[in-house]
C-alpha positions in Angstrom: -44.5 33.0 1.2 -44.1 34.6 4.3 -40.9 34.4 6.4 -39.8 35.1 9.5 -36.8 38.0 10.8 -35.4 34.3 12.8 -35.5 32.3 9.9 -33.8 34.9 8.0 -30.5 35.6 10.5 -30.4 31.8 10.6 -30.0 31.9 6.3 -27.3 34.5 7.1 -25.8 32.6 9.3 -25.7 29.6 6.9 -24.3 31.7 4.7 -21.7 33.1 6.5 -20.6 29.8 7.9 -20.2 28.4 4.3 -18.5 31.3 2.7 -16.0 31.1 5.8 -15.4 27.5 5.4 -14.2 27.9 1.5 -12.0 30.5 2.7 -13.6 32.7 0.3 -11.0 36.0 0.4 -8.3 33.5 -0.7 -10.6 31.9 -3.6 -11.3 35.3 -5.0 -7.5 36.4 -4.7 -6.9 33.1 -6.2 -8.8 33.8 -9.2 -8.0 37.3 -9.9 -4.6 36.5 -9.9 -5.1 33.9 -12.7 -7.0 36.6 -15.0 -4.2 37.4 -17.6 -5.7 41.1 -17.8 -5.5 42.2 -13.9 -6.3 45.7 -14.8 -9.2 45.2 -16.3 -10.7 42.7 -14.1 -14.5 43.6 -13.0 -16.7 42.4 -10.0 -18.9 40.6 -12.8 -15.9 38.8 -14.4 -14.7 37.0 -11.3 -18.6 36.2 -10.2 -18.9 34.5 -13.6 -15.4 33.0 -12.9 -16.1 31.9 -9.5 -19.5 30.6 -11.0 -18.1 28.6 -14.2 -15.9 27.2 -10.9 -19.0 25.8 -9.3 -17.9 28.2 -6.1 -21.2 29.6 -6.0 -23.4 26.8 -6.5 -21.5 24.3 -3.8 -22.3 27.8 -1.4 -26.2 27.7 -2.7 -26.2 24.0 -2.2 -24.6 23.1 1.3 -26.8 26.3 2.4 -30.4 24.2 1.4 -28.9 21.1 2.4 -28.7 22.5 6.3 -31.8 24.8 5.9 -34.0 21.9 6.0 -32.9 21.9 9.5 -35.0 24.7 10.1 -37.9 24.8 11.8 -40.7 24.6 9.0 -43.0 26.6 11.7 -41.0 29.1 10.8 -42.2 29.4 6.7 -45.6 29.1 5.5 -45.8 27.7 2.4 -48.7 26.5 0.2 -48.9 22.9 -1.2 -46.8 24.3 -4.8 -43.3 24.7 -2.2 -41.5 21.8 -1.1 -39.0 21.9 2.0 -35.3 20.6 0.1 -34.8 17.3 1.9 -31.0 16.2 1.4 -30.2 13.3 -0.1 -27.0 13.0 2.1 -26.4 9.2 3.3 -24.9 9.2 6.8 -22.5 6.6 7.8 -23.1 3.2 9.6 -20.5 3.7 12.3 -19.5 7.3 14.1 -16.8 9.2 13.7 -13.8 8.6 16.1 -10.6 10.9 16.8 -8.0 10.3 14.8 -10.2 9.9 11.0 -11.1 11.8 8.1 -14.8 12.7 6.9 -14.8 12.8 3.4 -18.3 13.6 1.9 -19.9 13.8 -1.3 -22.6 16.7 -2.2 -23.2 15.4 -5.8 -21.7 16.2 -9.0 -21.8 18.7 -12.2 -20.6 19.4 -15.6 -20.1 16.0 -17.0 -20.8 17.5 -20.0 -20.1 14.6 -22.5 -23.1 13.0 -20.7 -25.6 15.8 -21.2 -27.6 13.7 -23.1 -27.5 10.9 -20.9 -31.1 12.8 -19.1 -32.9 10.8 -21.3 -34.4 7.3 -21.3 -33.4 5.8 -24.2 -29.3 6.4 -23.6 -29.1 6.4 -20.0 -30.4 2.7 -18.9 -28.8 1.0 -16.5 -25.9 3.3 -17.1 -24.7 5.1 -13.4 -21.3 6.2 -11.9 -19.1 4.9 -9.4 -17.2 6.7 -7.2 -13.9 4.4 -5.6 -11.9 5.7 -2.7 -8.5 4.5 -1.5 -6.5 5.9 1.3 -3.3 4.4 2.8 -4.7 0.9 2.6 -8.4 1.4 3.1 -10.4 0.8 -0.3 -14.5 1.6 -0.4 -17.0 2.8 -3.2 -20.2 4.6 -3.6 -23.5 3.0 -4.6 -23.9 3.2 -8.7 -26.2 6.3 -9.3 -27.4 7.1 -13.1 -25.1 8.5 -15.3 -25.9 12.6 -15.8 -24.6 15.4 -16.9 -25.5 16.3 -12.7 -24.7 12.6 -11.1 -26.4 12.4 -7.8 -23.5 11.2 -5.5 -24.4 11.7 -2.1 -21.9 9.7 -0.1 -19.9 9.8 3.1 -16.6 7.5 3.9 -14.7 7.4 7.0 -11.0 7.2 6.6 -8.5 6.7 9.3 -5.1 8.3 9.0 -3.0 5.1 10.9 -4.7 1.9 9.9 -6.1 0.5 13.2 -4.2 2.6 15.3 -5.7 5.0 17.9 -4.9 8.6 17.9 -3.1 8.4 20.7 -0.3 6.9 18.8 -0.4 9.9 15.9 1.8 13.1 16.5 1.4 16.3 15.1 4.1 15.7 13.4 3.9 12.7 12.3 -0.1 13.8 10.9 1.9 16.7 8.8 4.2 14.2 7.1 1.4 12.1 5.7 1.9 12.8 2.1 -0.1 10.2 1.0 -3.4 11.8 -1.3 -6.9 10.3 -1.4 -7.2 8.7 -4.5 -10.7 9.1 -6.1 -11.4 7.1 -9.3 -14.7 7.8 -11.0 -15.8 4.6 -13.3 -19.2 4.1 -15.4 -20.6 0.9 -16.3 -22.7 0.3 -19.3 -25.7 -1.6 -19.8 -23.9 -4.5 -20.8 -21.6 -4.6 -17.7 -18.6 -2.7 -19.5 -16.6 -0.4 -17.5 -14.9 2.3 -18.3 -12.6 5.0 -16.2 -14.0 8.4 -16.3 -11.4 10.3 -13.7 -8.6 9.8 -11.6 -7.9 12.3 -9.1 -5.2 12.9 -6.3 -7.2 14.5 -3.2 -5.0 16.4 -0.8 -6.9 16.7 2.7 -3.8 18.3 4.6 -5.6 22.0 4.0 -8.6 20.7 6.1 -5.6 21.1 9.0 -5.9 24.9 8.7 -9.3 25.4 8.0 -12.3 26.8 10.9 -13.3 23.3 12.7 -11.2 21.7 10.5 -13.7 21.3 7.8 -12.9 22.3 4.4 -15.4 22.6 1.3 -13.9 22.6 -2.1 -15.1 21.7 -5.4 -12.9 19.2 -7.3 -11.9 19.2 -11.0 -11.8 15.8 -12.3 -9.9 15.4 -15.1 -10.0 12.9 -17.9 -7.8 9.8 -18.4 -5.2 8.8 -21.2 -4.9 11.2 -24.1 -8.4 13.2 -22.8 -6.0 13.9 -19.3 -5.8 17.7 -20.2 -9.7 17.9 -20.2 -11.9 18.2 -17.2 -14.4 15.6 -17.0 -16.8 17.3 -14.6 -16.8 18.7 -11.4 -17.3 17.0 -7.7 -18.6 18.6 -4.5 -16.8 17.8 -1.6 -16.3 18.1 2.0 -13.4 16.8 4.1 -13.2 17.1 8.1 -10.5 16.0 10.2 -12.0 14.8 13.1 -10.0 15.0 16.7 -9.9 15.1 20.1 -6.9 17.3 20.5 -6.2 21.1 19.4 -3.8 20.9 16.7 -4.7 25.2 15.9 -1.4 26.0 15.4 -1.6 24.2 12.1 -1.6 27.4 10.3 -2.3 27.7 5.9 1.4 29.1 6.3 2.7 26.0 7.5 0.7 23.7 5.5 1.8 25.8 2.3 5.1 25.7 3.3 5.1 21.8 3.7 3.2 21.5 0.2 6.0 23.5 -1.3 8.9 21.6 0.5 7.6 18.6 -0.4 7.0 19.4 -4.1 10.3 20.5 -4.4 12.2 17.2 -2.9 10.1 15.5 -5.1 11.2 17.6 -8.3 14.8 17.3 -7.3 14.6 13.5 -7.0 12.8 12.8 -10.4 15.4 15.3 -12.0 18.1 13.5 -10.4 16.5 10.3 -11.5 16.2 11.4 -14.7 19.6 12.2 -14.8 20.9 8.5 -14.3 18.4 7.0 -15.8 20.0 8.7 -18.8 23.4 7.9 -17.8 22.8 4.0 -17.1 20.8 4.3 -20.5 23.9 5.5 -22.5 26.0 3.4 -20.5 23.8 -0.3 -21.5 24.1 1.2 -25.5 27.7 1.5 -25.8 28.2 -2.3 -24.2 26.4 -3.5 -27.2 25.2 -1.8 -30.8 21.8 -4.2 -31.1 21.0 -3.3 -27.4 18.8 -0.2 -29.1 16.7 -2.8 -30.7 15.8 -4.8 -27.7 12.7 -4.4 -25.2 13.9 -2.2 -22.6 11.4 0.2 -21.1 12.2 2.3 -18.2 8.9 4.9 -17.8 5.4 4.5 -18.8 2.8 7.3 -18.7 0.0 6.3 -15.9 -4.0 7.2 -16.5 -3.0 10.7 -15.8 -0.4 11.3 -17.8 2.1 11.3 -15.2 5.9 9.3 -16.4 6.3 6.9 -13.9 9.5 4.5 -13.3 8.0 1.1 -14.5 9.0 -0.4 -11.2 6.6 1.9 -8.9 3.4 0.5 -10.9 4.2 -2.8 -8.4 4.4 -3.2 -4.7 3.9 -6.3 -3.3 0.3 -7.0 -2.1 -1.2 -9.1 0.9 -4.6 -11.0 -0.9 -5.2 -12.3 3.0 -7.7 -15.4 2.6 -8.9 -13.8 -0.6 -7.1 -16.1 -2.5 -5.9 -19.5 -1.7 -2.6 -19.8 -3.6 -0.2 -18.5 -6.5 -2.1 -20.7 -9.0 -5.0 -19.2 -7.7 -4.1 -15.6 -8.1 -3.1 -16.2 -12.2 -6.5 -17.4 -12.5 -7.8 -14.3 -10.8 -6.1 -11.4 -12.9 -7.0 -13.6 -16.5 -10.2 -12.5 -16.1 -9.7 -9.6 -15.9 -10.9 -8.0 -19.1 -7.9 -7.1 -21.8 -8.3 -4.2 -23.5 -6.2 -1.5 -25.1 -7.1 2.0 -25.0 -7.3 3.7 -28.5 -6.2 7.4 -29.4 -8.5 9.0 -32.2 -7.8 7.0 -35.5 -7.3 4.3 -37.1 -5.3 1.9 -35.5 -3.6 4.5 -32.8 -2.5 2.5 -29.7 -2.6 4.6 -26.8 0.7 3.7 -24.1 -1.2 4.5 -21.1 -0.4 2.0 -18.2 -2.9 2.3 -15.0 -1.6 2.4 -11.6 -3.2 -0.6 -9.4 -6.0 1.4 -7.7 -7.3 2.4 -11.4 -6.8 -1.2 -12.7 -8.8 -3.0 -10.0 -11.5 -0.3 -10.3 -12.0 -0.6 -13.9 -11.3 -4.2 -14.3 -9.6 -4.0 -17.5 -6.4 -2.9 -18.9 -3.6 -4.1 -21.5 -0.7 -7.2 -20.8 1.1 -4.7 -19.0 -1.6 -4.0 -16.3 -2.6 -7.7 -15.9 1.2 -8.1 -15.2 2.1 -5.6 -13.1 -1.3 -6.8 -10.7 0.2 -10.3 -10.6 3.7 -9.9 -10.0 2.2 -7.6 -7.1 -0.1 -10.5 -5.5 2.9 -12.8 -6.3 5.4 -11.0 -4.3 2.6 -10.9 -1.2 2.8 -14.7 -1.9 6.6 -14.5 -0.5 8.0 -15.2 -4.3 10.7 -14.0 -6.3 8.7 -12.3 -8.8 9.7 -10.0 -11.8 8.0 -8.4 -14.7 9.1 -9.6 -18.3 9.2 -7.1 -20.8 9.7 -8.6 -24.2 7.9 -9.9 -27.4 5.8 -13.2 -28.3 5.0 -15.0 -31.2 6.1 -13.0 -34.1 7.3 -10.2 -32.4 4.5 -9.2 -30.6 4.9 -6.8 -27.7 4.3 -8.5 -24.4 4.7 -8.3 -20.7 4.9 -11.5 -18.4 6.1 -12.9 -14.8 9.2 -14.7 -14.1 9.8 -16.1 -10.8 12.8 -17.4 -9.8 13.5 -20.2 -6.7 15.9 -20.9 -4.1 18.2 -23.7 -6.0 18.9 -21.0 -8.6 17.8 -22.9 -11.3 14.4 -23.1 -11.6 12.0 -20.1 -12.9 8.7 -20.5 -14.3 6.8 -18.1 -16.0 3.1 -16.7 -15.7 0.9 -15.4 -18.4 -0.9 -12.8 -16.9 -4.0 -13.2 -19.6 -4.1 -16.8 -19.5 -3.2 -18.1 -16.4 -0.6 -20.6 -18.2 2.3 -21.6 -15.4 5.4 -22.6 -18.1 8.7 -23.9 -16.9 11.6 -22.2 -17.7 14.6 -24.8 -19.6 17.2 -22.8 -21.0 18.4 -24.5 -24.1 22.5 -24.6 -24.6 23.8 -24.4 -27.5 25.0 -27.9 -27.5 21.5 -29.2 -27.6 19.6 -31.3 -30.1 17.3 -29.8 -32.2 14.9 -32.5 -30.7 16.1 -31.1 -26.9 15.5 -27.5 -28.0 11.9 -28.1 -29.6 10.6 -29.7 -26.4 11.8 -27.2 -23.9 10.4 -24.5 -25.8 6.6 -25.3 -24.6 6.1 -21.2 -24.0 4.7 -18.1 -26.2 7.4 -16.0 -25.3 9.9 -15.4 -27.9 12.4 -12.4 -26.8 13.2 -10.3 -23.4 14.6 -7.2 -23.0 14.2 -5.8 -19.3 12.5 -7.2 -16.0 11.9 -5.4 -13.1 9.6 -5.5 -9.8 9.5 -2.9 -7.0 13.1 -2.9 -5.8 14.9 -3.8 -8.7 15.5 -3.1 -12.5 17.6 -5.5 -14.8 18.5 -4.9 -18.6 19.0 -8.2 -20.8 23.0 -7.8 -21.7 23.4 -11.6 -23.4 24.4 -12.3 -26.7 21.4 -13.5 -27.5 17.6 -11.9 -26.3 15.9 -15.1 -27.3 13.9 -16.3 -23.9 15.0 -19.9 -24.7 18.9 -19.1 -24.3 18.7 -16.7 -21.5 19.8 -17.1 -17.8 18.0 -15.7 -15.6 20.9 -15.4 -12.7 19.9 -11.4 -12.6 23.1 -11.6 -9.9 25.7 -12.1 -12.3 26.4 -8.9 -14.1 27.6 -10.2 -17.2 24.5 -11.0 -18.3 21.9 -8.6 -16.8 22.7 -4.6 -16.2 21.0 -3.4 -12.6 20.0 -0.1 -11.8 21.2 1.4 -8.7 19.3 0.1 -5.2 19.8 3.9 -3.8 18.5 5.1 -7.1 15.4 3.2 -7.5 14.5 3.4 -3.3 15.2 7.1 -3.7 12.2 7.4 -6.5 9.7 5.0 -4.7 10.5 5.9 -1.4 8.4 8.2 1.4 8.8 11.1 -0.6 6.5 9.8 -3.5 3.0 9.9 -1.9 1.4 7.2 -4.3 3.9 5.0 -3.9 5.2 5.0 0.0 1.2 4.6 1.0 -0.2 0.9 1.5 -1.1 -1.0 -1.9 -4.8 -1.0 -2.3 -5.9 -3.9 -1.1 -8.8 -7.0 -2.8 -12.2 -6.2 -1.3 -14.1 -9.5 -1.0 -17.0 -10.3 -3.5 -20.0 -8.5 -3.1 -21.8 -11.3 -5.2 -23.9 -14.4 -4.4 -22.4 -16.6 -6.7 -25.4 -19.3 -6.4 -28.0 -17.2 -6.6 -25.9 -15.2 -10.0 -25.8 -18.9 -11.5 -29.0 -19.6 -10.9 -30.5 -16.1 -12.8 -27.7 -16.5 -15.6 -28.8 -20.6 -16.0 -32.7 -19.5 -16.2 -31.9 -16.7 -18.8 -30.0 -19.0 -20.8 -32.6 -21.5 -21.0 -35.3 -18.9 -22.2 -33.0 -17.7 -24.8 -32.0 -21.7 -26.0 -36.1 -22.2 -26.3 -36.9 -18.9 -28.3 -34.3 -20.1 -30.7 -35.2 -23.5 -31.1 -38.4 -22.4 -31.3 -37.9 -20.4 -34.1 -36.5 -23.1 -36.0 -39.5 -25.3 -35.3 -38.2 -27.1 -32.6 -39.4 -28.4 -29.3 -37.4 -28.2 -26.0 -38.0 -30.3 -23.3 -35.3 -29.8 -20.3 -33.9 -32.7 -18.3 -33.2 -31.1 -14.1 -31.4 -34.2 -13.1 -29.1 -33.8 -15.7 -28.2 -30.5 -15.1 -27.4 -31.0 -11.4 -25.1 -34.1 -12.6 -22.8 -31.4 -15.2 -22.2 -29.3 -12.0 -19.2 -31.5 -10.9 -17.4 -30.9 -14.4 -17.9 -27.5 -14.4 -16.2 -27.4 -11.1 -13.0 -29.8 -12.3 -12.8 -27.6 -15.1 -12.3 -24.3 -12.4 -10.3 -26.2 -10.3 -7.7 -27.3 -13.7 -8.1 -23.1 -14.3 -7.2 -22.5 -11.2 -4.5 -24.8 -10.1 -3.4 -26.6 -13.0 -4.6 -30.0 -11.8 -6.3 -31.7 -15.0 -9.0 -34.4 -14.9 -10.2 -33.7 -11.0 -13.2 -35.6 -10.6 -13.5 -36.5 -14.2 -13.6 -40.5 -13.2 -16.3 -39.8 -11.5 -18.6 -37.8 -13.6 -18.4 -39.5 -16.0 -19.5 -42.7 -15.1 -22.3 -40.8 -13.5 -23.3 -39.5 -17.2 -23.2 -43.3 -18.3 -25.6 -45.1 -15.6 -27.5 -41.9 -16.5 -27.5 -41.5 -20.3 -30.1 -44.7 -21.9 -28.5 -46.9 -24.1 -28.8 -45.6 -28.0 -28.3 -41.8 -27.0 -25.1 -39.7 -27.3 -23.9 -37.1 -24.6 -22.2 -33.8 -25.9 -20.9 -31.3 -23.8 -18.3 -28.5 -24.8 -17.0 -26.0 -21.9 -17.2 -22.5 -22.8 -15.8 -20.0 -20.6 -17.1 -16.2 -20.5 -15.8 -13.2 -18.8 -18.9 -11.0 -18.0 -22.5 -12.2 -16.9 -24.4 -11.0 -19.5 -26.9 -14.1 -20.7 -27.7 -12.6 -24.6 -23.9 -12.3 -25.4 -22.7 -15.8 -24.3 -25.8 -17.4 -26.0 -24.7 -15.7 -29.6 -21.3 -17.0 -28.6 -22.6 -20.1 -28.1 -24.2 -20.3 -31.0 -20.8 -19.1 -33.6 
């Protein structure tokens, strides 16, 4: 292959460009100063540092993803060499001043899915990558799951909602603390997903860089107890794009903001932690049982981070995604519920997920599913809390209270079935009749509740959920944390909290045409079986359009709690339909996933 003395100052001018973009001096003076031998460091250790980093290979990559803008005049090749063509997917709208670029060269190093190359373990299995920024929530289209995932993506983010940049200072562009989130998912065959990585993105140091373009190649570490070990690695690139020069925004000066803003954040969890452990103190001497009872005050996030309970829920606006309060129970119920495992034998893991991780898996424990709905309740306008307690036999549980304007009425929500209960608190006066009846609800103790502003500790005689009053004002019976206290941990200097909630994209399903594929599947799966037992099938259309109206009274009772909608009517249609000396038999079955071959073996148990 033959090339030519143009073609070869333009490679070195590829080169050169990329190695200036990483900022390669401060990558390499980076890395020798993490060797814990400085003395003894060679040339050959830091290139097999800088290569076990992926530093290298993002250089070698982004250099054949623009040489294919070369002129191909310019090599000769026989029919054996291939130009590289980039698998890069461009955006559907152009970049406008004021946004971020954030774009994805492709991944490595997944290294628990080495094995994933080959047929028999990697179908239908791919990778999703979520992105969330200050309000804005997209995703990358699945690819296969690899040790090398193939995630060629590009997202435009804009720094102020729908704001032009007109209306953002320089200032005002060097205070936004808030990181992009990326959470990397994988879905299974059988539609199970699971949460790979969670990662905090911090795009300020494309500020300083040449064009304002800055290369890196990101870490992503594992979730829950595997949050200490890297997951694999993702190539990115991150432009600011604007109209304005903003050059004095120096690495010095974004360092130095970095730093200041790490250390205000230190001193105000230390300070936190400091009352926290006070008011803690304080709440056991009022009481000896109070140890015993249900009050939690951090939780560890998918990251391992300890985060105040209170900053896993800000209120969120659904818009006309959902209809209603009622509504919105019977969204987060199916969710999936699932609690994540350590190692062993009946470990449970206490890993909570912030809201961007919950809504991107789709499944977590009673304490996600709670935290989501008092969220989408308090966008709702309501007085809504998060119940920490027990049910049944001493079970531990999370709920939502929320209380009304008359100060007497609260109901509460259970976040995994939906269930709306009424709240009567039984006196001690009461009949044992009285008592029984007003206790129509799982719950059976409560120790804390809490929601984004406030935090209240259970301080009545009595913990049982039957005898308690839920005036949180009186302080008698409920211990509150400090407002300044609790504002100055989820205030604007915590960059995952101060940022906009992520928001409820809108289905990216066809509902009629999902029905129609699951009813057909179902169908073939009822005949094999009957067939099997040496039995015919013979399917009846016009009675399948006339169970479509149940179903739907059956959603609609899910939903908002209204029983028997439209059950006058479809059942008389079932008896001018139904000839005399047959039996109808229906039973309604509800299922949380799509897959066809698990509810049929449901079915049939």
């Amino acid at each position: 292959m033959e090339i030519s003395s143009a073609t070869i100052q333009r490679l070195r001018e590829l080169i050169h460009k990329q190695v200036a973009e990483i900022g390669i001096q401060d990558v390499i003076e980076d890395t020798i100063a993490n060797f814990p031998m400085k003395d003894q460091c060679s040339p050959d250790m830091v290139m097999d540092s800088l290569k076990q980093r992926g530093i290298i290979e993002n250089i070698h990559g982004n250099v054949l993803n623009q040489s294919s803008a070369i002129n191909k005049s310019s090599v000769k090749t026989d029919d054996s060499i291939k130009t590289p063509i980039s698998p890069f997917k461009s955006v559907s709208r152009e970049p406008i001043p004021g946004c971020l670029v954030l774009c994805i060269h492709g991944g490595k190093a997944f290294l628990e899915h080495l094995n994933s190359t080959e047929p028999e373990s990697s179908k239908n299995s791919s990778f999703t990558l979520h992105i969330h920024f200050r309000g804005q929530r997209c995703r990358s289209k699945p690819v296969p799951v690899s040790c090398e995932p193939n995630i060629f993506e590009e997202f435009l983010l804009n720094l102020n909602g729908h704001e032009t940049e007109a209306c953002l200072t320089e200032a005002n562009i060097l205070s936004m603390c808030d990181p992009i989130h990326l959470i990397l998912t994988k879905t299974d065959p059988d539609d199970t997903c699971s949460l790979i990585s969670s990662h905090g993105l911090e795009w300020r140091h494309a500020l300083a860089s040449e064009n304002y373009v800055m290369s890196k190649s990101i870490e992503m570490m594992g979730v829950g107890t595997e949050c200490t070990i890297p997951a694999g690695i993702l190539n990115v690139k991150l432009q600011f794009v604007t109209s304005r020069n903003i050059s004095h925004f120096t690495k010095k000066i974004i360092d130095a903001q970095l730093q200041l803003e790490q250390q205000r954040m230190a001193e105000r969890d230390r300070l936190f932690l400091i009352y926290a452990k006070q008011w803690w103190k304080e709440y056991l001497q009022l009481r000896e049982e109070h140890k015993f009872r249900q009050v939690k005050i951090f939780a560890q996030d998918e990251c391992g981070t300890n985060r105040p309970v209170f900053c896993y829920v800000q209120p969120i606006d659904v818009g006309r995604l959902i209809p209603s309060p009622l509504a919105a129970a019977r969204f987060v119920s199916v969710l999936a519920f699932e609690n994540p495992s350590n190692i062993g034998t009946g470990c449970k893991a206490d890993q909570w997920q912030t809201l961007h991780a919950f809504l991107c898996s789709l499944k977590g424990q009673h304490e996600d599913h709670s935290n989501l709905l008092c969220s989408i309740l308090l966008g709702f306008g309501l007085d809504a809390y998060v119940c920490v307690g027990t049910k049944g036999t001493g079970i531990n549980y999370t709920w939502v209270a929320t209380r009304y304007c008359d100060g007497k009425t609260v109901f509460f929500w259970d976040p995994l079935t939906g269930h709306r209960y009424a709240h009567h608190k039984i006196d001690a006066d009461d009949s044992p009749v009285m008592k029984k009846i007003r206790t129509d609800h799982p719950f059976h103790n409560i120790g804390c509740l809490y929601n984004h502003e406030h935090f209240y500790a259970n301080l009545q005689h009595l913990d049982t959920v039957e005898t308690t009053d839920f005036t949180v004002e009186n302080s008698s019976l409920w211990k509150a944390m400090n407002l300044d206290a609790i504002k100055a941990v989820s205030g604007s200097l915590h960059p995952s909290i101060c940022s906009p909630p992520p928001p409820l994209l809108p289905p990216s399903l066809d509902t009629c045409a999902l029905a129609s594929d699951m009813e057909a599947k179902m169908r073939a799966l009822v005949t094999v079986h009957r067939k099997s037992l040496s039995l015919s099938t013979v399917w009846d259309h016009k009675l399948g359009s006339l169970l479509g109206p149940s179903l739907a009274s059956y959603e609609v009772e899910k939903s908002c709690g209204l029983p028997n909608i439209g059950n006058i009517d479809f059942q008389d249609a079932i008896r001018r339909y139904v000839p005399e000396g047959n039996t109808f038999k229906g039973f309604p079955v509800q299922y949380l996933h799509c897959n066809a071959q698990h509810a049929f073996e449901t079915s049939l148990k």
